[in-house]
BAFI-3210 file (N, C-alpha, C; in Angstrom, 3 decimals, decimal comma, padded with zeros to 6 digits):
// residues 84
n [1|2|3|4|5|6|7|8|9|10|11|12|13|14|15|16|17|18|19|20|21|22|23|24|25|26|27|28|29|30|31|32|33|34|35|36|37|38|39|40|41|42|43|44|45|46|47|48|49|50|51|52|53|54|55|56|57|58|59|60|61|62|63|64|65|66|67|68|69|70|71|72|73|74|75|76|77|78|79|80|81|82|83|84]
n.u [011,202|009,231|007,660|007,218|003,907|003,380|002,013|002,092|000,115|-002,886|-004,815|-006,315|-005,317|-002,493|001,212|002,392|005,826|007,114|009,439|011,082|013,107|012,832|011,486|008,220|004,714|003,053|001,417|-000,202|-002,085|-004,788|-005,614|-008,684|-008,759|-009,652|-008,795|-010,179|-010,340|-009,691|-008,674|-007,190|-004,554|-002,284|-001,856|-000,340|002,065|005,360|008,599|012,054|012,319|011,836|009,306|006,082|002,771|-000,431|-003,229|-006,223|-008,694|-011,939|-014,457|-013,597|-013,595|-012,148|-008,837|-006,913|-005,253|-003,756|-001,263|000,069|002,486|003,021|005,261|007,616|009,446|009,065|007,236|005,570|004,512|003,223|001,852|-000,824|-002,106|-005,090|-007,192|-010,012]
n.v [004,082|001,036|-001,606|-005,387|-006,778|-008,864|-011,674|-012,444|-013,783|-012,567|-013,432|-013,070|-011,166|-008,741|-007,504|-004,493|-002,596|-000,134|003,084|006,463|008,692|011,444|014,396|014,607|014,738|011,891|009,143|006,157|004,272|002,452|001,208|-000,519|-002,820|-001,134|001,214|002,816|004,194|002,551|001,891|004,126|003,566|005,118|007,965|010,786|013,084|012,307|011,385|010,651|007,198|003,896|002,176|000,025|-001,067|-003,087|-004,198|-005,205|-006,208|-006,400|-006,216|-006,422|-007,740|-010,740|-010,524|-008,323|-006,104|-002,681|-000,754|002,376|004,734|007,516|010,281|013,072|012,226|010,563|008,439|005,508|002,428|-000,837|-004,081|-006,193|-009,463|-010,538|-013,179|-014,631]
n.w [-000,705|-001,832|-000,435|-001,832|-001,351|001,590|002,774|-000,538|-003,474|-001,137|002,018|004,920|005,126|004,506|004,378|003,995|003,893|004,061|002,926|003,713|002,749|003,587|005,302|005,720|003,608|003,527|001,299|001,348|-001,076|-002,570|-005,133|-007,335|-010,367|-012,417|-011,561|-009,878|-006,374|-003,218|-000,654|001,428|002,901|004,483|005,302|006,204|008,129|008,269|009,459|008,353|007,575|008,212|007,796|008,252|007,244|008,129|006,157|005,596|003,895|003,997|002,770|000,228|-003,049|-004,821|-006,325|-008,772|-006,659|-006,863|-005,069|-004,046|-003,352|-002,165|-001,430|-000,582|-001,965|-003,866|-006,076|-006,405|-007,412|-006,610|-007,360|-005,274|-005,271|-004,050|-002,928|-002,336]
ca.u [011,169|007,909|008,183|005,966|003,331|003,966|002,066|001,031|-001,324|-003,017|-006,120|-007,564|-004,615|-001,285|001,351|003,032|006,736|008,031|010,493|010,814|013,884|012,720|010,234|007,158|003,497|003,229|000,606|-000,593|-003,352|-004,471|-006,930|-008,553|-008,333|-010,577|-008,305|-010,844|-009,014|-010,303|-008,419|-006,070|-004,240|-001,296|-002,341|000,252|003,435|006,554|009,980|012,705|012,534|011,304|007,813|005,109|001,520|-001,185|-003,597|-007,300|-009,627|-012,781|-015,056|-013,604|-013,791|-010,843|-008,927|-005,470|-005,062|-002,411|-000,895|000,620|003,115|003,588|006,616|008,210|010,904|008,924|005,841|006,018|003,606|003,090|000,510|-001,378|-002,970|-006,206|-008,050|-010,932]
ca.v [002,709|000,161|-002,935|-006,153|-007,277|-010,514|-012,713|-012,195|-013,543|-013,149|-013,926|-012,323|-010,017|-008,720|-006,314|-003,533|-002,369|001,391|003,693|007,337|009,711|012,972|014,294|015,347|014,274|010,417|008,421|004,731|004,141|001,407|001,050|-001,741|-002,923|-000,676|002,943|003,413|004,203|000,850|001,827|004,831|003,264|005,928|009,556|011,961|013,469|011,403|011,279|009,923|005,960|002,294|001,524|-001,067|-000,940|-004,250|-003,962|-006,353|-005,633|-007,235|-006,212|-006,430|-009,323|-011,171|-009,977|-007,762|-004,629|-001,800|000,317|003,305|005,238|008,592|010,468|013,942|011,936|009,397|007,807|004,173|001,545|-002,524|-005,015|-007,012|-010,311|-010,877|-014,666|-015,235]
ca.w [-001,186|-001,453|-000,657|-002,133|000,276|002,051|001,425|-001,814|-002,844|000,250|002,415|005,088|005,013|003,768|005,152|002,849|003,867|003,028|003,550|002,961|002,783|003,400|006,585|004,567|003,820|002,730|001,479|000,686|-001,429|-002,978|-005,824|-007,918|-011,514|-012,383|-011,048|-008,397|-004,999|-002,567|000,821|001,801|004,434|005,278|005,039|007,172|007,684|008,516|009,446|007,414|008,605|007,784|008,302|007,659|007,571|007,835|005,161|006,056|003,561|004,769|001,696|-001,679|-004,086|-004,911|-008,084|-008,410|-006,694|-007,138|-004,127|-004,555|-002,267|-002,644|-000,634|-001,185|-003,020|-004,853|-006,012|-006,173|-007,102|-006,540|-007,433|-004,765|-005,705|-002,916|-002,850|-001,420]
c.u [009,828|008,622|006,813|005,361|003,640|002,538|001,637|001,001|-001,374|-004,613|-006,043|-006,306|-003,068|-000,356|002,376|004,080|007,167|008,578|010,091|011,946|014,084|011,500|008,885|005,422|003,795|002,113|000,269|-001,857|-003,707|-006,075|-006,922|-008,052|-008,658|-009,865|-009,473|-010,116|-010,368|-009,784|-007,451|-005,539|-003,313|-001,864|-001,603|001,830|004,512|007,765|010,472|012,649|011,381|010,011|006,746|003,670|000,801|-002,631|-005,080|-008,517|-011,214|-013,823|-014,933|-013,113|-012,381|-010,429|-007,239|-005,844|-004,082|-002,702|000,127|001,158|003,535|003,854|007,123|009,212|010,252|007,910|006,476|004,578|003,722|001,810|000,176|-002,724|-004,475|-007,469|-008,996|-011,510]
c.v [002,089|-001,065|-004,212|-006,554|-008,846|-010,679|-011,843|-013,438|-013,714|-013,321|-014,549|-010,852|-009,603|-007,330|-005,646|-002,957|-000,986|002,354|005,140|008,348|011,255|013,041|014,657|014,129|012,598|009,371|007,249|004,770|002,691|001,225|-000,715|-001,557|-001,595|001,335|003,654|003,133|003,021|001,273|002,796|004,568|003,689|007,524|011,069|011,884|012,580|011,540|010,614|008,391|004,860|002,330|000,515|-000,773|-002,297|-003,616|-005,444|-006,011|-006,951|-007,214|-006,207|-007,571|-009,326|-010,667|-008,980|-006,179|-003,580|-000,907|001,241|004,230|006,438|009,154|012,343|013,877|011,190|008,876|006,584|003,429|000,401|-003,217|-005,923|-008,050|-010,982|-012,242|-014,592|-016,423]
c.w [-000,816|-001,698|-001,860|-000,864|000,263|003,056|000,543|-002,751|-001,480|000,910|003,690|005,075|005,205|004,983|004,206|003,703|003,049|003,914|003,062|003,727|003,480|004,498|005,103|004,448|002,993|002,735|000,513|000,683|-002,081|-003,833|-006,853|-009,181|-012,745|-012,189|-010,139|-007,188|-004,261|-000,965|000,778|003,433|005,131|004,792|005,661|007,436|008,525|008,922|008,863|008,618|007,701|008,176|007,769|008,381|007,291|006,935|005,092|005,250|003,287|003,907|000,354|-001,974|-004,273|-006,347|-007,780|-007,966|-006,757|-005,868|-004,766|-003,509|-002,834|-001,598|-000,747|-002,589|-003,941|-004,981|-007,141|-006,105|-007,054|-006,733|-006,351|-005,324|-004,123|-003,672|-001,950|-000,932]
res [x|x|x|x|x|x|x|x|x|x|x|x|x|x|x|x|x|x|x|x|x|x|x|x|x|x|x|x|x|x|x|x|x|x|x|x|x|x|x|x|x|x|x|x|x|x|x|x|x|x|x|x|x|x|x|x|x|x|x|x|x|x|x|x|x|x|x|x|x|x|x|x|x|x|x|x|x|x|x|x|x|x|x|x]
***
């Protein structure tokens, strides 16, 4: 499961919510409008269980970005709106 980030919009920084079923590799990415990747901010293997990651991105322009959670079980994306 992904959650939405809270806040969203946000400004100086957001926190993303996810879950994941199955032990196995799991990772959050998060690109712009654009389908260029912008921040991979989970990258490694997991146990089944809840987790949340904070998310501070200190150089990119304001504008919508898309995260993307991918799982053994599931790939999962959400839109983040970032204000500057």
């Amino acid at each position: 499961a992904l959650g939405q980030n809270v806040p969203n919009p946000f400004n100086p920084s957001t926190t993303i919510a996810y879950s994941t079923a199955l032990r196995g590799r799991v990772t959050l990415r998060v690109f712009d409008a654009m389908g260029r990747e912008a921040a991979t901010l989970v990258d490694r293997v997991l146990d089944p269980g809840e987790y949340s990651v904070e998310w501070r991105p200190a150089s990119l322009a304001s504008g919508v970005y898309f995260y993307l959670l991918e799982t053994p079980d599931a790939r999962i994306s959400r839109k983040a709106v970032l204000l500057r």
